[in-house]
C-alpha positions in Angstrom: -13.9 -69.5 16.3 -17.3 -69.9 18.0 -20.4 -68.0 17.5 -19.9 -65.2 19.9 -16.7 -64.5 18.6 -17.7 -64.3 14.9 -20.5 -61.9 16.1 -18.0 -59.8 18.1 -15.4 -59.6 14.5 -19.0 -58.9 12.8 -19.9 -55.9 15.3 -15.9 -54.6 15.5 -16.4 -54.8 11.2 -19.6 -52.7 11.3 -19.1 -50.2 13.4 -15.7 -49.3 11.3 -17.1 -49.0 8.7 -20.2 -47.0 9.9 -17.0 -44.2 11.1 -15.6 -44.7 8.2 -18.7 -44.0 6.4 -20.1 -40.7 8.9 -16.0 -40.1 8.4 -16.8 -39.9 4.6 -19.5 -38.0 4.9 -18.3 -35.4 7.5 -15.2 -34.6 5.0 -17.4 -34.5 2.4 -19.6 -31.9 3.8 -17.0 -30.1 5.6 -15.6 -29.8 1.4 -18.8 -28.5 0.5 -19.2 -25.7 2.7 -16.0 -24.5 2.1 -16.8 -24.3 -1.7 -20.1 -22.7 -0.5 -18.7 -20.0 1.6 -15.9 -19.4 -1.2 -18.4 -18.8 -4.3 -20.5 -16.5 -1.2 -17.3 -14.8 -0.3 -17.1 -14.2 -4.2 -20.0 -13.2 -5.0 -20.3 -10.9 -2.3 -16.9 -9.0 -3.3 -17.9 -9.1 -7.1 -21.5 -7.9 -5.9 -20.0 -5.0 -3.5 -17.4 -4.4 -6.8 -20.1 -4.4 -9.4 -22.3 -2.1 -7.5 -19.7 0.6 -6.4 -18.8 0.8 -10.0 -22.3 1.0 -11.6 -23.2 3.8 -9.0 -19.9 5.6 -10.4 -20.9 5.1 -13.7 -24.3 5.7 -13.4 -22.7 9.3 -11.9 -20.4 10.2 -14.5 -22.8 9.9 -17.1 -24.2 13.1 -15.7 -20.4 15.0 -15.0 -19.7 15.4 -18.4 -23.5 16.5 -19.6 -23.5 20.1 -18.2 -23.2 23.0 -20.2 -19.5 24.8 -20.1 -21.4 27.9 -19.1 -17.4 30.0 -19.7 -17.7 33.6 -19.7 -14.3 33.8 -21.2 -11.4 31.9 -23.8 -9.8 30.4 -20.7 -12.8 29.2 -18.7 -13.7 27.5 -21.8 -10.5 26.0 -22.1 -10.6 24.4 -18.7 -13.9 23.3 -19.0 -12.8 21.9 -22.2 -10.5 20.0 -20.4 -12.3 19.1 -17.7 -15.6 17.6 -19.1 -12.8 15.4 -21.6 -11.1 14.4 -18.1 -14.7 13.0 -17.1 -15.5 11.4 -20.1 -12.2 9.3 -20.1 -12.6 8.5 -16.2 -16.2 7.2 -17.5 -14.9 5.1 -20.2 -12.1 3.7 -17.4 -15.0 2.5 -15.2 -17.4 1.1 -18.3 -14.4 -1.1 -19.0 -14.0 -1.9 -15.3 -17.8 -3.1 -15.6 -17.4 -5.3 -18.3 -14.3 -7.4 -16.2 -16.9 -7.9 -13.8 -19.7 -9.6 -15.6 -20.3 -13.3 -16.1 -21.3 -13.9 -19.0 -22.6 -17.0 -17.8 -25.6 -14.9 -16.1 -29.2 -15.3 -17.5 -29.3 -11.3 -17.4 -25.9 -10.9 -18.7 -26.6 -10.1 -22.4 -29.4 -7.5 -21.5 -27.0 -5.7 -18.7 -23.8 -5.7 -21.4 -26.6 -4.1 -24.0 -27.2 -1.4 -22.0 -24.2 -0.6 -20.8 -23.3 -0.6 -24.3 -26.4 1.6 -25.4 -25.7 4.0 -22.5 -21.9 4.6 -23.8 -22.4 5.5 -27.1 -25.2 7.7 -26.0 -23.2 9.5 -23.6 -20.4 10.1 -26.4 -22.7 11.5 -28.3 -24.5 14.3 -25.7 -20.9 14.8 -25.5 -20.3 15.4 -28.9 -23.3 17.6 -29.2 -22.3 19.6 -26.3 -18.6 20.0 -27.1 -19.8 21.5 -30.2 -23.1 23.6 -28.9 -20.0 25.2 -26.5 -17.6 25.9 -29.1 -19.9 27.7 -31.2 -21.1 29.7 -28.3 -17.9 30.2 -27.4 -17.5 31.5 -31.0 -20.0 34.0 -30.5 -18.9 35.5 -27.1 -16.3 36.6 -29.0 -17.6 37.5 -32.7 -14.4 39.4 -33.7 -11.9 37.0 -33.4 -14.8 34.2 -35.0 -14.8 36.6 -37.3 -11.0 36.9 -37.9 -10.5 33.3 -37.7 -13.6 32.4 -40.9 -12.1 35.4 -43.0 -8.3 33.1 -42.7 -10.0 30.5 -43.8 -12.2 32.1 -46.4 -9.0 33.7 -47.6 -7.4 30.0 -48.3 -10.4 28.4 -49.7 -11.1 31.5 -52.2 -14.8 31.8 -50.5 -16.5 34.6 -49.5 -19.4 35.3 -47.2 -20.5 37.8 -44.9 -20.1 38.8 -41.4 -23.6 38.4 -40.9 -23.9 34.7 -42.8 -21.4 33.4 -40.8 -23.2 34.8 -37.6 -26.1 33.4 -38.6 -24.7 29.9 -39.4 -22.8 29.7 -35.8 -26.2 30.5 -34.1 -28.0 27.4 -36.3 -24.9 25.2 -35.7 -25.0 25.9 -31.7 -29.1 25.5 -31.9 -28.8 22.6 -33.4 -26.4 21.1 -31.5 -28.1 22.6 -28.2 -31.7 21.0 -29.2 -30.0 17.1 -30.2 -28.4 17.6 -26.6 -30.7 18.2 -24.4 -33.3 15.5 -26.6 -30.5 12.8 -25.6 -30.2 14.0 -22.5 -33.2 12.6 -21.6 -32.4 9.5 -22.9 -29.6 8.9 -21.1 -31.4 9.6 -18.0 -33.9 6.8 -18.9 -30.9 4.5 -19.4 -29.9 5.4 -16.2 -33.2 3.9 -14.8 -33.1 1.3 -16.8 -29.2 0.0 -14.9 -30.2 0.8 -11.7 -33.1 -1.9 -12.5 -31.4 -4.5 -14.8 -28.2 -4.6 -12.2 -30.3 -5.5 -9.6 -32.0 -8.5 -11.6 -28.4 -9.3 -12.4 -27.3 -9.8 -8.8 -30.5 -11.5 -7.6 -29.5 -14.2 -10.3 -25.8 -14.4 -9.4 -27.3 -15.1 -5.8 -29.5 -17.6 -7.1 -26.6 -19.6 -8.1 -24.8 -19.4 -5.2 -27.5 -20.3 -3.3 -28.0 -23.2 -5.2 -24.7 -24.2 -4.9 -23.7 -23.9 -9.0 -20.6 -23.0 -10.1 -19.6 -20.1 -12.0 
């Protein structure tokens, strides 16, 4: 084999393996974007998911705060009903939340806090307002109150007067009534306080992607 043939199997050799290299390469990159555009098409459902369901949240944590406001036994009933109706729609979309998160997140632990925090908060301006409403409720209707604690002190072998037990159901639904609305408020910073930290969350979860890490 003379010289210009060696050089010519030389050149035939390079240039193979230079495509097979750029080949290499062009796959390779090809597989990146794909995983890029997958972990962006994911984290922009997850995003669009996370948000819809905070803003829900972030709404119900007001539909079960106002006052029943019944004028009689069966409007209270149904707002009874209702406002319980709320509260277990919010609890259905605080768990929903929490199958969002990744955990993996830098902001996760504060968002979970929070949205921890902000529950047991709103269960108890529920609490507080289920039972500012019954003992108004109570007192709309002072004669069959009244009926109902005589049963009872008839049982128990108590006694007290109309007016006592008048008195007692206006403390009860003041107390409640004061403890409500301080909580109220709050809540309503806690609401602030999501708004803020979910947004911190999803600028990190598009961090990541952008940087190309997994979840």
């Amino acid at each position: 084999m003379d010289t210009a043939d060696v050089i010519t199997l030389l050149g035939i050799f390079i240039t193979a393996a230079l495509t097979g290299i750029n080949l290499y390469i062009t796959v390779l990159n090809q597989r990146k974007s794909q995983e890029y555009n997958l972990r962006k098409s994911d984290y922009e459902k997850r995003s669009d998911q996370l948000t819809d369901s905070i803003t829900q949240y972030i709404a119900m944590l007001d539909s079960h705060q106002i006052s029943f406001m019944a004028l009689n036994e069966q409007e209270y009933e149904q707002k009874y009903e209702e406002v319980n109706h709320n509260f277990q729609q919010l609890e259905v979309t605080y768990h929903k939340i929490k199958l969002l998160l990744n955990d993996k997140n830098a902001v996760y632990k504060k968002l979970d806090s929070l949205l921890d925090e902000s529950m047991e908060k709103a269960k108890s301006v529920r609490c507080h307002n289920l039972f500012a409403e019954m003992a108004s409720n109570s007192l709309r209707n002072p004669k069959s109150f009244l009926k109902a604690v005589s049963e009872v002190a008839r049982h128990s072998g108590e006694s007290v007067s109309d007016a006592e037990e008048i008195a007692a159901a206006k403390e009860m639904r003041d107390q409640h009534l004061k403890q409500y609305l301080a909580e109220v408020e709050d809540l309503q910073m806690q609401k602030s306080m999501l708004i803020s930290i979910t947004r911190e969350y999803l600028a990190k979860e598009k961090e990541a992607v952008l940087k190309g890490e997994k979840k």
